[in-house]
C-alpha positions as CSV (number, residue, x, y, z in Angstrom):
1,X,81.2,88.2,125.6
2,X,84.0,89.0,123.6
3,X,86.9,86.4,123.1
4,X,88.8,87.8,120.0
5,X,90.0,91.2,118.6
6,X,90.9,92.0,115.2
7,X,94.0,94.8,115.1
8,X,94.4,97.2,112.4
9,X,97.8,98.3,112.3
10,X,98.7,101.6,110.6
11,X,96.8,103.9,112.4
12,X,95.8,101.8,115.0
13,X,98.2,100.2,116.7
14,X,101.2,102.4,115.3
15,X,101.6,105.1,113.4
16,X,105.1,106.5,111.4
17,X,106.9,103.9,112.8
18,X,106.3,104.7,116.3
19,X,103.8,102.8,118.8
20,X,100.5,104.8,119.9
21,X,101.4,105.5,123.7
22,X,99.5,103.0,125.1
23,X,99.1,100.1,122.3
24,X,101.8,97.9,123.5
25,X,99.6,97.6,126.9
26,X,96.5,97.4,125.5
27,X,97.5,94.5,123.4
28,X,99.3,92.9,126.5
29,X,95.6,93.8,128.6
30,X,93.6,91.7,125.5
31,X,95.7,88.5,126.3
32,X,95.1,88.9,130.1
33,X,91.6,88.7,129.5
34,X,91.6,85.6,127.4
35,X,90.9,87.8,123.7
36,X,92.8,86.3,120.9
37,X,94.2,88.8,119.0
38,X,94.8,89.1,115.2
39,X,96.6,91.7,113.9
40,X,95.3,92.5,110.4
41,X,96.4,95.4,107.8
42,X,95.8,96.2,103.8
43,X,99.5,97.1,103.3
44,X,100.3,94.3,100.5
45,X,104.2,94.9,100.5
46,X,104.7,93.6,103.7
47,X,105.1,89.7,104.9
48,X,103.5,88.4,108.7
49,X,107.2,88.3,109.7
50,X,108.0,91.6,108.8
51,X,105.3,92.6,110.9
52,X,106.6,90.2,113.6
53,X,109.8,92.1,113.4
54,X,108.6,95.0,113.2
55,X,105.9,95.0,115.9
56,X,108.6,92.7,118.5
57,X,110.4,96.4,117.9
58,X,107.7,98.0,119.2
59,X,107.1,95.5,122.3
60,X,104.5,93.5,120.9
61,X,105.1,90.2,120.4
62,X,103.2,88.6,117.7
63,X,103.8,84.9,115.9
64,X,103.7,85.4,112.2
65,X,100.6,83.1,112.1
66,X,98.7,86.0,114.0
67,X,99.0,88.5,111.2
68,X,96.9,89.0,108.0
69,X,98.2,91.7,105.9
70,X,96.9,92.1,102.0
71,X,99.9,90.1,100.5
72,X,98.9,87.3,102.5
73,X,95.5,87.4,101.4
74,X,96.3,87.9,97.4
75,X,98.7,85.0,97.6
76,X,96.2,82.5,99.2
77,X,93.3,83.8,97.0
78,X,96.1,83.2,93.7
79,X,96.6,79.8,95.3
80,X,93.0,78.5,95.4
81,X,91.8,79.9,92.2
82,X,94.4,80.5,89.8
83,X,97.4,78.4,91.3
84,X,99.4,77.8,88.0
85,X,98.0,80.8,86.0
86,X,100.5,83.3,83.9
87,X,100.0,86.3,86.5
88,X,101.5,90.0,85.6
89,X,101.9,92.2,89.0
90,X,101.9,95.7,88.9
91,X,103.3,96.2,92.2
92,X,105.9,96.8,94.4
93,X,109.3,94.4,94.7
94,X,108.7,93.0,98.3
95,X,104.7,91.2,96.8
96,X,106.7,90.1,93.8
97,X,108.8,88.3,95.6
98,X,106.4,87.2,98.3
99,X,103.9,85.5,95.4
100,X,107.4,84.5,93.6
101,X,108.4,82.8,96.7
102,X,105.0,80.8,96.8
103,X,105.4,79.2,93.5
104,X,103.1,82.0,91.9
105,X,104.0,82.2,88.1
106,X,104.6,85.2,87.2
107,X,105.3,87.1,83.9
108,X,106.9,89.9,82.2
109,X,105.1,89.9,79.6
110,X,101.4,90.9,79.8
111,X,100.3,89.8,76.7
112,X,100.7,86.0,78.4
113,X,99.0,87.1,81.5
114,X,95.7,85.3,82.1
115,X,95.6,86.5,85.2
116,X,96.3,90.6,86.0
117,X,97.0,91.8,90.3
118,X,96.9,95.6,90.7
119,X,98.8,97.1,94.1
120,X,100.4,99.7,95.9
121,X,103.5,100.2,93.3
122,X,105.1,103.8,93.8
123,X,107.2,103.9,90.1
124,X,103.5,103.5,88.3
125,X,103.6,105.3,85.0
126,X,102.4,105.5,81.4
127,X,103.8,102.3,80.8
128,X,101.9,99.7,83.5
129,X,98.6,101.6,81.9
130,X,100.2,100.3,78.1
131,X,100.7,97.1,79.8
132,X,97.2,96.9,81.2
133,X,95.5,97.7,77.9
134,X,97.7,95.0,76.2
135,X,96.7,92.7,79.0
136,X,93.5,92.8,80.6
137,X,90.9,91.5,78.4
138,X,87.2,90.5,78.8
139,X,88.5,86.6,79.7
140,X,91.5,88.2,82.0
141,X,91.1,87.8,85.7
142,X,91.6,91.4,87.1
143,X,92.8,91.5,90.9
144,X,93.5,93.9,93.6
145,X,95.5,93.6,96.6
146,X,92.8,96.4,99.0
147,X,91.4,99.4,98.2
148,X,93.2,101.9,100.5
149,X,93.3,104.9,98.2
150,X,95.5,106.9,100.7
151,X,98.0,105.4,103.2
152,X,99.6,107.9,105.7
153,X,103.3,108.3,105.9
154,X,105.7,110.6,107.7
155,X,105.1,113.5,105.4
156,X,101.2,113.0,105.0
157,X,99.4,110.8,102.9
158,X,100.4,109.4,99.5
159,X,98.2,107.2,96.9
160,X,97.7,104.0,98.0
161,X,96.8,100.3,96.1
162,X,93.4,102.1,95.0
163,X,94.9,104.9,93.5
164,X,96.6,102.7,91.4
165,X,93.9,100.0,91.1
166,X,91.2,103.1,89.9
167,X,93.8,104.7,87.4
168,X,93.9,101.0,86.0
169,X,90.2,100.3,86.0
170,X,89.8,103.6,84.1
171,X,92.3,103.0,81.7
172,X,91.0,99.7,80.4
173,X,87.4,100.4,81.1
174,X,86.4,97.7,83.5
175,X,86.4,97.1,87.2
176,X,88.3,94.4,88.8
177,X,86.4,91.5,89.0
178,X,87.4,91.1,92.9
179,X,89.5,93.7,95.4
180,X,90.6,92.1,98.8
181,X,91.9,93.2,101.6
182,X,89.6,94.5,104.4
183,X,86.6,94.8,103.8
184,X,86.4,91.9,101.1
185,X,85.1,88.7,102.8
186,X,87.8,87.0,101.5
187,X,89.7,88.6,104.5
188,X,86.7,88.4,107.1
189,X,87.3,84.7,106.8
190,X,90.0,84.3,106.7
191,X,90.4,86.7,110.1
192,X,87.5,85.1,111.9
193,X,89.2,81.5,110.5
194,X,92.3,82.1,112.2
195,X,91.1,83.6,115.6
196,X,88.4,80.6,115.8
197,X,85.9,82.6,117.0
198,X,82.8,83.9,115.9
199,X,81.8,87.5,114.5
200,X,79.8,87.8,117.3
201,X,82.0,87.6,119.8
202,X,85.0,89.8,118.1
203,X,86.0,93.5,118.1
204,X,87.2,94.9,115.0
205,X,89.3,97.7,115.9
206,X,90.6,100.4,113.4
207,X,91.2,103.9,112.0
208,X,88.9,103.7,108.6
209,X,85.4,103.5,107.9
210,X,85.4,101.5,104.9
211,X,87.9,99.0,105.8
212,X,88.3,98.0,109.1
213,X,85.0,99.2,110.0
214,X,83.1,98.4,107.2
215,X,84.7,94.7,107.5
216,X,82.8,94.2,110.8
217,X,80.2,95.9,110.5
218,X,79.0,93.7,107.8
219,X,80.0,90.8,110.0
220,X,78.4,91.6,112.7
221,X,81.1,92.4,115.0
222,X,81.5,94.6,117.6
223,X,82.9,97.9,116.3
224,X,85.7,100.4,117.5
225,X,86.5,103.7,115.4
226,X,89.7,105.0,116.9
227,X,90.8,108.7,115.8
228,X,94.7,108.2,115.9
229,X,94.8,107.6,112.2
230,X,93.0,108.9,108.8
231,X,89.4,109.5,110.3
232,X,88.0,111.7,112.3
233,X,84.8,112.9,113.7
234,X,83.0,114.5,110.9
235,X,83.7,111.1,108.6
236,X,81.7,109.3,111.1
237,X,79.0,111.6,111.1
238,X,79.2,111.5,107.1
239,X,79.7,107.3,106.9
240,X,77.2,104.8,106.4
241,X,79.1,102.9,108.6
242,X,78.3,103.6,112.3
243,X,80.7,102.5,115.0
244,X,79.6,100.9,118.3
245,X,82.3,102.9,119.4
246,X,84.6,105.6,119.2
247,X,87.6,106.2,121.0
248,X,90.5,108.6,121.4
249,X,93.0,105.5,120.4
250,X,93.3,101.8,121.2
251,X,94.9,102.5,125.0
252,X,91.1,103.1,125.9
253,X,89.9,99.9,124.7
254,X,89.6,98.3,128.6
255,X,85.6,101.0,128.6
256,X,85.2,98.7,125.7
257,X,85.9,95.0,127.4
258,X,84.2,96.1,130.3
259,X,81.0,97.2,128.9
260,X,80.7,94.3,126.6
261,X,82.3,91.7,128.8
């Protein structure tokens, strides 16, 4: 029986800033039926009550509590592992301020940094990659925020956090030690945490194989590929990752919930 849905957001539940026809019904048709809902998304420059705004736009309401976006999950990571390390951020304004905000000490200079977070960070040049060689050592701990190497926009896709992350790990010669966001299972538990309810007994409902997918797969939730964002039949039949499902977009979900209960 399924009493709890994880919601991907880009792609999934909207897409350019507009609602997929349908979503802010299928999210209302969830509650009726007693599935806790999580909304859950690898964009790291936004806050849960952004989203809140953002979605309540849309006519979804969602408490802030009820959203797990990447941000969320790099500044809770920072806070249990490295919670008064020097960090440097190459990212974008609104996760500096969000990890500023939670007491996160961060630095300017990278040569104090003992602790490095890569992200989405669209004025990335010549000189972040002089500041990562200066700062990421072999004792350095080297974070990033997801691995979405693409995100969509309004005028097609553009580089995402991986982009950035890869260009990075290239340029110093060593992987991060640890990338969150979906699929990391840092943010399964975190999701599964905040719902209260088992893998087992959750959908995981989103546009990309190797994130939202990918994340429940290895959980062993119940899967739902839907094709209104970045993915589309011939990925599937490509990916290692096999959906229990696939559907034209997340207004179908009710042939889900009634087959599995």
């Amino acid at each position: 029986m399924i009493r709890g849905a994880i919601l991907d957001l880009d792609g999934t539940v909207y897409r350019s800033g507009a609602a997929i026809p349908g979503a802010p019904e299928a999210v209302e048709r969830l509650r009726e039926r007693g599935v806790r809902v999580l909304f859950c998304s690898n964009n790291p420059t936004e806050t849960p009550g952004g989203y809140a705004d953002r979605l309540a736009g849309m006519g979804i309401e969602a408490a802030p509590e009820t959203i797990l976006p990447a941000s969320t999950v790099i500044r809770d990571y920072l806070r249990d592992h490295h919670p008064d390390a020097a960090t440097y951020l190459i990212g974008a304004d609104p996760l500096r301020e969000y990890l500023d905000a939670a007491g996160q000490r961060l630095v300017g200079d990278p040569d104090r940094a003992s602790v490095f977070v890569v992200s989405w960070d669209e004025t990335f040049d010549y000189e972040e990659m002089c500041a990562a060689l200066r700062g990421i050592d072999d004792d350095t701990a080297f974070l990033g925020t997801d691995p979405d190497r693409t995100v969509p926009t309004d005028d097609g896709v553009m580089p995402g956090s991986g982009a950035v992350i890869g260009a990075v790990a290239r340029t110093v010669g060593r992987e991060p030690d640890r990338v969150l966001g979906k699929p990391a299972d840092e943010t399964a538990r975190v999701a599964f945490d905040r719902l209260g309810v088992g893998p087992e007994e959750c959908l995981v409902v989103g546009d990309r194989l190797d994130t939202d997918l990918a994340m429940g797969a290895r959980h062993g939730a119940t899967t739902v590929l839907v094709r209104t964002g970045v993915t589309g039949d011939d990925d599937v039949a490509d990916s290692e990752v096999d959906p229990d499902y696939v559907l034209d977009s997340i207004a179908d979900l009710d042939r889900v919930l009634d087959t599995e209960g």
